[in-house]
KOLGUZA-757381 format. One record per residue (C-alpha): residue number from 1; residue in three letters; x, y, z. Coordinates in steps of 0.001 Angstrom, whole numbers, plus 524288, in hexadecimal, padded with zeros to 5 digits. Layout:
KOLGUZA-757381
@resi->NUM | resn->ALA | px->X | py->Y | pz->Z
...
//
This chain:
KOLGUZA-757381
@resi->1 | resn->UNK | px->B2E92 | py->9505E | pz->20802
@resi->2 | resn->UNK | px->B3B32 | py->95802 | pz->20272
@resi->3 | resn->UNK | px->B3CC5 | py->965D9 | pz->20915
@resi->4 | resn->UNK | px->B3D5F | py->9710B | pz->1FF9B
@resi->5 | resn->UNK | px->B4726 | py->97CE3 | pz->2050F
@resi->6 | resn->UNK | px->B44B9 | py->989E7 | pz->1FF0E
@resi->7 | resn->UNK | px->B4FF9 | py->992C3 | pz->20357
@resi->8 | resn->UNK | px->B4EDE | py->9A199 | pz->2038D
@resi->9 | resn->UNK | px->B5910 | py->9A79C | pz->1FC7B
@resi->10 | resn->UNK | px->B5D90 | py->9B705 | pz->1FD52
@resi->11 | resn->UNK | px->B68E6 | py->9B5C4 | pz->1F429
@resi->12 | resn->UNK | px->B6CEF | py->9AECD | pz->1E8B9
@resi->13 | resn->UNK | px->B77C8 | py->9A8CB | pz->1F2DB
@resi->14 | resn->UNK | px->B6CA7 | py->9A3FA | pz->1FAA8
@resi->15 | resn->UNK | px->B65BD | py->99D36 | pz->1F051
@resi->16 | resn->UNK | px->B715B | py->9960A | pz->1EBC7
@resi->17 | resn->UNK | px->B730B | py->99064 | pz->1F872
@resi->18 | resn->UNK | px->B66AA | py->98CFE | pz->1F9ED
@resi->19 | resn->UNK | px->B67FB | py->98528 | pz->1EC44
@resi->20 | resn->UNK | px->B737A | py->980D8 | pz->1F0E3
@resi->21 | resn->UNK | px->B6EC7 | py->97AD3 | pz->1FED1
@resi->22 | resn->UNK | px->B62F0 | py->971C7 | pz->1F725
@resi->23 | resn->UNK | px->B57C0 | py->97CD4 | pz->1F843
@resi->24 | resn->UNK | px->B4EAA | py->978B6 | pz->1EFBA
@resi->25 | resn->UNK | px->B4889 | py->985E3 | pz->1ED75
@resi->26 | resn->UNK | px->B4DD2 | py->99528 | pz->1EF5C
@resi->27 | resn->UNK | px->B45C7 | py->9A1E5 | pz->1F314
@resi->28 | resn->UNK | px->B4D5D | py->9AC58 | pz->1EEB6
@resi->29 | resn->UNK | px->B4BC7 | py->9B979 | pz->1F629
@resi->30 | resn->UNK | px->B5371 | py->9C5FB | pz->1F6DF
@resi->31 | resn->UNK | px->B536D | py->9CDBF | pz->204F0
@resi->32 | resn->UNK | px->B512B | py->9C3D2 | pz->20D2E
@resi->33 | resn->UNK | px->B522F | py->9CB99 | pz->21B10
@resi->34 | resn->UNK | px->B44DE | py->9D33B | pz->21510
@resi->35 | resn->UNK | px->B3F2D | py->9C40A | pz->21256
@resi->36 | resn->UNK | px->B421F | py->9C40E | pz->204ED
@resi->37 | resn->UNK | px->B40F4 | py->9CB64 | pz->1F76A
@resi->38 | resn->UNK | px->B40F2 | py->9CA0D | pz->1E9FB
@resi->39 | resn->UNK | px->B4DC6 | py->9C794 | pz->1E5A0
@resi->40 | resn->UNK | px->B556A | py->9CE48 | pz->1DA17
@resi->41 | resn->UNK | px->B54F7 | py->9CB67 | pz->1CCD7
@resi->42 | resn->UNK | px->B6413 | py->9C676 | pz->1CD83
@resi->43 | resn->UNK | px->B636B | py->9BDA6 | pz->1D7CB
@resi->44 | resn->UNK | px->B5853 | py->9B7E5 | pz->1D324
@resi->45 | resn->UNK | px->B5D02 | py->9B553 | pz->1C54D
@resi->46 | resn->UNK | px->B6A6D | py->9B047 | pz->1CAD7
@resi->47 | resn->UNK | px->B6394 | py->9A9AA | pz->1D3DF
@resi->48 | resn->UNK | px->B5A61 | py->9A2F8 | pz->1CA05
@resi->49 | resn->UNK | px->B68D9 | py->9A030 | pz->1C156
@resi->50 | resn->UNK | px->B6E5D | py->99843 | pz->1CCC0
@resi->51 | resn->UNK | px->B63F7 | py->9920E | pz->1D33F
@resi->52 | resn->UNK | px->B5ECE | py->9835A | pz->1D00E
@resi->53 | resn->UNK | px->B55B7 | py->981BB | pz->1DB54
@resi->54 | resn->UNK | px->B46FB | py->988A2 | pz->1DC4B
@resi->55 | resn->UNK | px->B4864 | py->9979A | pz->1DCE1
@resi->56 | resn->UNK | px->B3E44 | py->99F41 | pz->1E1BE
@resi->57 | resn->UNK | px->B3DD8 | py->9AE50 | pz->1E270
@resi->58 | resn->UNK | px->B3859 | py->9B603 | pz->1EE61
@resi->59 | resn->UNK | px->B2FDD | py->9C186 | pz->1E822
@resi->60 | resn->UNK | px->B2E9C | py->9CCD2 | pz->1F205
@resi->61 | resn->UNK | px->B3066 | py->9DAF6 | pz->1EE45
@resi->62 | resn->UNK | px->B34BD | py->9E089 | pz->1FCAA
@resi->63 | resn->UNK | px->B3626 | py->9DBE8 | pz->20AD3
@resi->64 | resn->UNK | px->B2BEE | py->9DE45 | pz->213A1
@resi->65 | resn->UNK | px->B1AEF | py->9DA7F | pz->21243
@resi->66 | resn->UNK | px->B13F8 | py->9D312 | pz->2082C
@resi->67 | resn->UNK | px->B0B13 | py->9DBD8 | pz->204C0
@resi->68 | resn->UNK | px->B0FA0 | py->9E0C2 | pz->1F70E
@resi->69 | resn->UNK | px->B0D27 | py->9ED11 | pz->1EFA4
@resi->70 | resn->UNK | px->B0A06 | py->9ECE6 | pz->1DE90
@resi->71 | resn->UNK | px->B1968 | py->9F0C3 | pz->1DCF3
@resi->72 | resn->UNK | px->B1D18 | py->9E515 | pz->1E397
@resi->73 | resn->UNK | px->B1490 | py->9DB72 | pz->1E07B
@resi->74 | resn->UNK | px->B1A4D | py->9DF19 | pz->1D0EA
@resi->75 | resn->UNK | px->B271E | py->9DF6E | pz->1D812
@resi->76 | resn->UNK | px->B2540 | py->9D118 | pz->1DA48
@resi->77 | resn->UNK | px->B1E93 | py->9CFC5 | pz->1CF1C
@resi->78 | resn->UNK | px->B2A3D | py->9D34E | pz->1C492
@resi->79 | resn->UNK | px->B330C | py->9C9C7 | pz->1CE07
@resi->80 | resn->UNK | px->B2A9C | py->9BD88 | pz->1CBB2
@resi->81 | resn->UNK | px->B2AD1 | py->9C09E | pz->1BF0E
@resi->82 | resn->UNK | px->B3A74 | py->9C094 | pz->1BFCA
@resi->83 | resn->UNK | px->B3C80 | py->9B3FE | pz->1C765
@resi->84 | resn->UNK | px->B3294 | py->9AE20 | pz->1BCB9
@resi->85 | resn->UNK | px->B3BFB | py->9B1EE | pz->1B25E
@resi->86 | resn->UNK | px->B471B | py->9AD42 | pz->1BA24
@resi->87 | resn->UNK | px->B410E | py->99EA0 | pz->1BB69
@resi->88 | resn->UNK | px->B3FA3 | py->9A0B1 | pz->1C8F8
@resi->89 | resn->UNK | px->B3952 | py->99465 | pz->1CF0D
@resi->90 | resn->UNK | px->B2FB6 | py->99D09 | pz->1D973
@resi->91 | resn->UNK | px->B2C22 | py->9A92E | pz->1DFA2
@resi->92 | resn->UNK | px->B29B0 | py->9AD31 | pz->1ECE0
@resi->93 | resn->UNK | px->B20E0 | py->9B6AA | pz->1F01D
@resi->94 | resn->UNK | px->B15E3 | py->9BD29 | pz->1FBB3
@resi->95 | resn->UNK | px->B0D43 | py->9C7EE | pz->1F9E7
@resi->96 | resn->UNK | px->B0037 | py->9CAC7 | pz->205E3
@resi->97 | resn->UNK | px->AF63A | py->9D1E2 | pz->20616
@resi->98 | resn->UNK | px->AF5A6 | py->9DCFD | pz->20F42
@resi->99 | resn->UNK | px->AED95 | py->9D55D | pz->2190C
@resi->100 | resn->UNK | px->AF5DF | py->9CB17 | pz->218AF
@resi->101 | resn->UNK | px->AF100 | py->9C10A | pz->20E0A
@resi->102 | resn->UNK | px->AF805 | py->9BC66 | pz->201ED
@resi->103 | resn->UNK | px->AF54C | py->9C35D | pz->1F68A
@resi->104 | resn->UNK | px->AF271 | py->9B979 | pz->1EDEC
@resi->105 | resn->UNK | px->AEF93 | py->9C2C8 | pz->1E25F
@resi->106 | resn->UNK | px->AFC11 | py->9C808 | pz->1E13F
@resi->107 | resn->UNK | px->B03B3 | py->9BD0B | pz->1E46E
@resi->108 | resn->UNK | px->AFC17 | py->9B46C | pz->1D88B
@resi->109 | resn->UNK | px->AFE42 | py->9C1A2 | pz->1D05C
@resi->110 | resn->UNK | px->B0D48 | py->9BDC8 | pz->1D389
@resi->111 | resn->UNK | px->B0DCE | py->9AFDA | pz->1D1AF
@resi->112 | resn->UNK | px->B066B | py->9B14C | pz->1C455
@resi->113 | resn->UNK | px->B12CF | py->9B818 | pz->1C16E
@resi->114 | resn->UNK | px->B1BE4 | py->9AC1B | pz->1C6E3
@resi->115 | resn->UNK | px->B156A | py->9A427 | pz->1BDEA
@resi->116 | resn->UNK | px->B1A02 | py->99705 | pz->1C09B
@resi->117 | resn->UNK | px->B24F1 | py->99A32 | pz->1CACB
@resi->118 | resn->UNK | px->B2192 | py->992D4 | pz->1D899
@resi->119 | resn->UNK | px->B1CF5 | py->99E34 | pz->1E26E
@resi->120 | resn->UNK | px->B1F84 | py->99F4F | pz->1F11B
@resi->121 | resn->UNK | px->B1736 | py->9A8B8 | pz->1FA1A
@resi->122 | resn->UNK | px->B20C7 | py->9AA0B | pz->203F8
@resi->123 | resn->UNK | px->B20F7 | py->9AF35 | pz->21333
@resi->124 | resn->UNK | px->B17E9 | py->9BA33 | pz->21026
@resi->125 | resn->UNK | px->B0D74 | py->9B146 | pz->2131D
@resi->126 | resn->UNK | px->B1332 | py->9B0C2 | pz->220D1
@resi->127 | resn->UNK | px->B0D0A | py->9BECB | pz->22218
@resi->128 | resn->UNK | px->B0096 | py->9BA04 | pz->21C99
@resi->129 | resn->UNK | px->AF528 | py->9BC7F | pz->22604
@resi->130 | resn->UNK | px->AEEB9 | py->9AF67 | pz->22685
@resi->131 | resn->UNK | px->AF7B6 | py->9A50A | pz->221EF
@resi->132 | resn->UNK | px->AED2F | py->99971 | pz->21D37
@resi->133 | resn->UNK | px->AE53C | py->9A3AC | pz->214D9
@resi->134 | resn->UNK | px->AF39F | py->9A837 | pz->210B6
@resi->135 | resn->UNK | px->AF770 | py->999D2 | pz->20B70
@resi->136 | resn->UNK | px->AEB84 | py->99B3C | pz->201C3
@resi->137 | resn->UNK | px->AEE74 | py->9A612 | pz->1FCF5
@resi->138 | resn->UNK | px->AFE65 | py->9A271 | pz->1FB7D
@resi->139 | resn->UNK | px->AF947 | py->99733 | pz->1F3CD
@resi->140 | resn->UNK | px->AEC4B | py->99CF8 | pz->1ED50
@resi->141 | resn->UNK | px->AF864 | py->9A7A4 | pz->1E95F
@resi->142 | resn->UNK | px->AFDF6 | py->99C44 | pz->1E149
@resi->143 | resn->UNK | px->B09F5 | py->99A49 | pz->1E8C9
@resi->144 | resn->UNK | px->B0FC7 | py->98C4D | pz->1E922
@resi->145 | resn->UNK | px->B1856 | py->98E13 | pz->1F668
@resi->146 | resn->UNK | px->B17DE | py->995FD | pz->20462
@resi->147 | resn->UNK | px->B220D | py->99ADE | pz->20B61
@resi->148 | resn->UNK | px->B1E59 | py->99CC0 | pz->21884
@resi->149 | resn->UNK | px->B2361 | py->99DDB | pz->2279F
@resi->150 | resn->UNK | px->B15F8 | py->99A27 | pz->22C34
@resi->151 | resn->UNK | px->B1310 | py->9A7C0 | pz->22EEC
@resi->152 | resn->UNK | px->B1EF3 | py->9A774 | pz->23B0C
@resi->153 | resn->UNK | px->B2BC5 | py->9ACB9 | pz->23C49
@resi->154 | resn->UNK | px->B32A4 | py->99F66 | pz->2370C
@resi->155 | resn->UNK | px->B2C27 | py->99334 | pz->23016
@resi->156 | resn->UNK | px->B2F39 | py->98DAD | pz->23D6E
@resi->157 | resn->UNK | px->B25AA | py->993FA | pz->244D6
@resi->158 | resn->UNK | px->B1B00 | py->99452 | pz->23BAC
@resi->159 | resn->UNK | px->B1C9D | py->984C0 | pz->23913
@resi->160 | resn->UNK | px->B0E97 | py->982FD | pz->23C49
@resi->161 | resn->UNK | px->B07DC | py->98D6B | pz->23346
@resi->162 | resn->UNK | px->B113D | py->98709 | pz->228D2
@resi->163 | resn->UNK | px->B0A87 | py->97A56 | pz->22A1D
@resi->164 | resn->UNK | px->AFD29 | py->97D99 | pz->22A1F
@resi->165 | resn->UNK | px->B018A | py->9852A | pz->21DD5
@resi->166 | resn->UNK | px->B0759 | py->97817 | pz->2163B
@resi->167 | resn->UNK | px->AFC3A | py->971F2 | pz->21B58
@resi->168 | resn->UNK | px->AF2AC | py->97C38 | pz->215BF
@resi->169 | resn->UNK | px->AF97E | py->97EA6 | pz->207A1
@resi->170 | resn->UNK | px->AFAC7 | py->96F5F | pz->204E3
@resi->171 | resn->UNK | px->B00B6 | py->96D34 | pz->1F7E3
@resi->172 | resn->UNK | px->AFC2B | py->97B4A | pz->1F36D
@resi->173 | resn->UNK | px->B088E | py->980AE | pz->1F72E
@resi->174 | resn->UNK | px->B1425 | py->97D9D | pz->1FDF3
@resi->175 | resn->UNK | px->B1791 | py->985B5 | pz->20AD4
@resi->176 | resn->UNK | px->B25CC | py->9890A | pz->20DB8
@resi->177 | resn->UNK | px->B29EA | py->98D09 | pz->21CCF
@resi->178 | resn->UNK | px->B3370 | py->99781 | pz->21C78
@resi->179 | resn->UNK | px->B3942 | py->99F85 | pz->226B1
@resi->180 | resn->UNK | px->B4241 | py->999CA | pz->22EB6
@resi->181 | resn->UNK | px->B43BC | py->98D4A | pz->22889
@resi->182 | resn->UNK | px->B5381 | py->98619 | pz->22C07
@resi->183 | resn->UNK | px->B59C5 | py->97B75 | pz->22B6E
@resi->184 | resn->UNK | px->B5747 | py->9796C | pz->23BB9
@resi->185 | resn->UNK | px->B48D5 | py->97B3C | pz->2387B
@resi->186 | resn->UNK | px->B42EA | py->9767A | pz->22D50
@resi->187 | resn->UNK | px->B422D | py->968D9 | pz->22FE1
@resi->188 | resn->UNK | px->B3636 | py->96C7F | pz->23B5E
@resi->189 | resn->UNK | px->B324E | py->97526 | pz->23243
@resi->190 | resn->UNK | px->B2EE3 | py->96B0D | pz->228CC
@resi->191 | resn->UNK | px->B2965 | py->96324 | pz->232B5
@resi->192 | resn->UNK | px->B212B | py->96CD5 | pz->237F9
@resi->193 | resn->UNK | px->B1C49 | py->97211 | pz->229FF
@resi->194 | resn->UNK | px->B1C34 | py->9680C | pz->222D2
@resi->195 | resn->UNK | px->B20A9 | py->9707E | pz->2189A
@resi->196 | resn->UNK | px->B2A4E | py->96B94 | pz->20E3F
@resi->197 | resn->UNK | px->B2FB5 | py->97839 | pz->20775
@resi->198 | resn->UNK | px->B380C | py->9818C | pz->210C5
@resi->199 | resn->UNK | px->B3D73 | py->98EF4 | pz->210A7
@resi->200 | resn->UNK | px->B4B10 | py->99445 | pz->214C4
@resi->201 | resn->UNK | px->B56CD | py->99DFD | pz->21351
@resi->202 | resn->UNK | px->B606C | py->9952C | pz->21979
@resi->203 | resn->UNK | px->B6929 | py->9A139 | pz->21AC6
@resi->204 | resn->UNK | px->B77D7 | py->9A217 | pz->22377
@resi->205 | resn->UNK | px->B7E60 | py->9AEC6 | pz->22409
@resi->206 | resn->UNK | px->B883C | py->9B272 | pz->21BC9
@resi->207 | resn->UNK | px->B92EA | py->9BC4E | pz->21F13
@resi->208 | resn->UNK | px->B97EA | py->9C687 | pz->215D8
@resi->209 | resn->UNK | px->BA505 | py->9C4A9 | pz->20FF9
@resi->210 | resn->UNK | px->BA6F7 | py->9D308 | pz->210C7
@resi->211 | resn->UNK | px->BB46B | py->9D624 | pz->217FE
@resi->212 | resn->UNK | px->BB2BF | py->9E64D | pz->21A9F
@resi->213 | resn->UNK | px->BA617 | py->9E935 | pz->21FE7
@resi->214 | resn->UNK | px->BA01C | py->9F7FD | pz->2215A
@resi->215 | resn->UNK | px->B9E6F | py->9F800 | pz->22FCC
@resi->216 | resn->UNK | px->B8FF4 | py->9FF45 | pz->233D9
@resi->217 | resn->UNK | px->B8B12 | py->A012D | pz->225B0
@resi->218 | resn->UNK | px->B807D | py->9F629 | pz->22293
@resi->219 | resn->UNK | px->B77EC | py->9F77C | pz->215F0
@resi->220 | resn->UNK | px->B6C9D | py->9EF9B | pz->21A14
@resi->221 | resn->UNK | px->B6322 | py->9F064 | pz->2269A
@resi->222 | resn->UNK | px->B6793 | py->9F364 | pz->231F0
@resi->223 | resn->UNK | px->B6D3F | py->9E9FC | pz->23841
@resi->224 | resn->UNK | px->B704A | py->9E170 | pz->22D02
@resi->225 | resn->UNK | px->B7DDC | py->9DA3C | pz->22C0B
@resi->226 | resn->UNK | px->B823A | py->9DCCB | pz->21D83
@resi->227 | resn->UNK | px->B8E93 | py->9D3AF | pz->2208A
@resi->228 | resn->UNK | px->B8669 | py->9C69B | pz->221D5
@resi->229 | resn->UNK | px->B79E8 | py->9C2D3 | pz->21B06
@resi->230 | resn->UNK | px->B7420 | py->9B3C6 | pz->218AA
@resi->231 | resn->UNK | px->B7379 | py->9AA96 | pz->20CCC
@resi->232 | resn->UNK | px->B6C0B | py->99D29 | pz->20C54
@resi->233 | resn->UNK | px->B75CA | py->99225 | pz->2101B
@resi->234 | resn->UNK | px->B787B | py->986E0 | pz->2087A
@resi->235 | resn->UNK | px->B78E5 | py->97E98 | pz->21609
@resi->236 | resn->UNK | px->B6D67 | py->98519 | pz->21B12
@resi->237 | resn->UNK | px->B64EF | py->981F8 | pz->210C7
@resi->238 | resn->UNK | px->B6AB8 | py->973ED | pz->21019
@resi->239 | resn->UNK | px->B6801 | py->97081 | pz->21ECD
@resi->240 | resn->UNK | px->B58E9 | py->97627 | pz->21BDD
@resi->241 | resn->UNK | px->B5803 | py->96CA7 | pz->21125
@resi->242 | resn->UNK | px->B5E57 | py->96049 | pz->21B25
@resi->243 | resn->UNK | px->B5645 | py->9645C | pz->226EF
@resi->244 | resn->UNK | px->B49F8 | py->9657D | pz->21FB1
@resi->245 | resn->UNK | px->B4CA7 | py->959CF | pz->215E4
@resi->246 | resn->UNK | px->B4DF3 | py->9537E | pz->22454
@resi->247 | resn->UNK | px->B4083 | py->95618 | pz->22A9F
//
């Protein structure tokens, strides 16, 4: 059964290398270190331009709980209405209830607005309170795909959930481990699951070309190195394709 590599893109650079490795399909995110937001109009238009391979959009207004407010929830709802208009290929998107459920109602009122676009309820379920009764509602939603770490740090760890959560949706929807996923891993991840889609940044550091640098004077958090950030690698996402093409 042919493995299906979705890599998680944070820039426009990373998406290209993802195309450029053999991913068959990118998410494209802005903000990563918060786990992903909606990214800007540009980079998804540019984005769209240049890429030949399935792009999907993550829609998320902020960082941060699922557990959205009206504002956002039209937030969202103006930029699946944009990627739609773009000929994006999907959406990505997670809203609970305050108890922890899926709130089905407003993520149908959402995918009405997709239309056709393919939609992914991503690792917000992994904060869902009772993950079988969560898998319903995910696919009583109307969502074709589920991007999950098996409710665990890394897709590793929650392996077994992941199963019993393939094993539960049948052909109703396909489930997608994420979190943690490599090269050195995913062929026992495939084994274990018995999943066929995965879900990966495949990311190396990259250091800044910038010669003078303002010594104690940082823009971002605390701590943060502004001289060295990380793109998806071309290599990286290659080996994920060999080792899992090998399990």
């Amino acid at each position: 059964m042919t493995m299906i590599l979705e890599v998680c893109a944070g820039s426009l650079a990373s998406a290209l290398a993802a195309q450029k490795g053999g991913a068959q399909r990118v998410e494209l995110c802005d903000n990563l270190p918060e786990g992903g937001t909606t990214p800007s109009y540009g980079m998804l238009a540019l984005a769209r331009e240049k890429l030949d391979i399935d792009l999907h959009v993550l829609i998320r207004p902020r960082g941060g709980d699922f557990l959205y407010s009206e504002l956002e929830c039209e937030l969202m709802a103006r930029d699946i209405e944009q990627c739609r208009r773009l000929g994006m290929d999907g959406v990505v998107l997670g809203l609970l209830g305050a108890d922890g459920d899926v709130d089905v109602a407003r993520t149908r009122q959402l995918l009405a607005l997709a239309g056709p676009l393919a939609a992914t309820f991503h690792r917000a379920f992994d904060m869902a309170r009772d993950p079988a009764q969560a898998l319903e509602e995910v696919i009583a939603a109307g969502c074709r795909r589920l991007l999950s770490s098996g409710q665990a740090p890394s897709a590793l760890q929650g392996a077994a959930l992941l199963r019993q959560l393939r094993e539960q949706a049948g052909e109703r929807l396909a489930v997608m481990p994420g979190a943690g996923v490599r090269a050195d891993n995913i062929a026992e991840l495939r084994r274990l699951t018995g999943c066929r889609e995965f879900h990966a940044s495949a990311r190396a550091g990259i250091e800044s070309r910038m010669r003078y640098r303002q010594p104690g004077l940082g823009m971002g958090a605390p701590g943060t190195d502004e001289y060295a950030w990380q793109e998806t690698s071309t290599e990286e996402v290659r080996r994920l394709l060999r080792n899992g093409a090998a399990a």
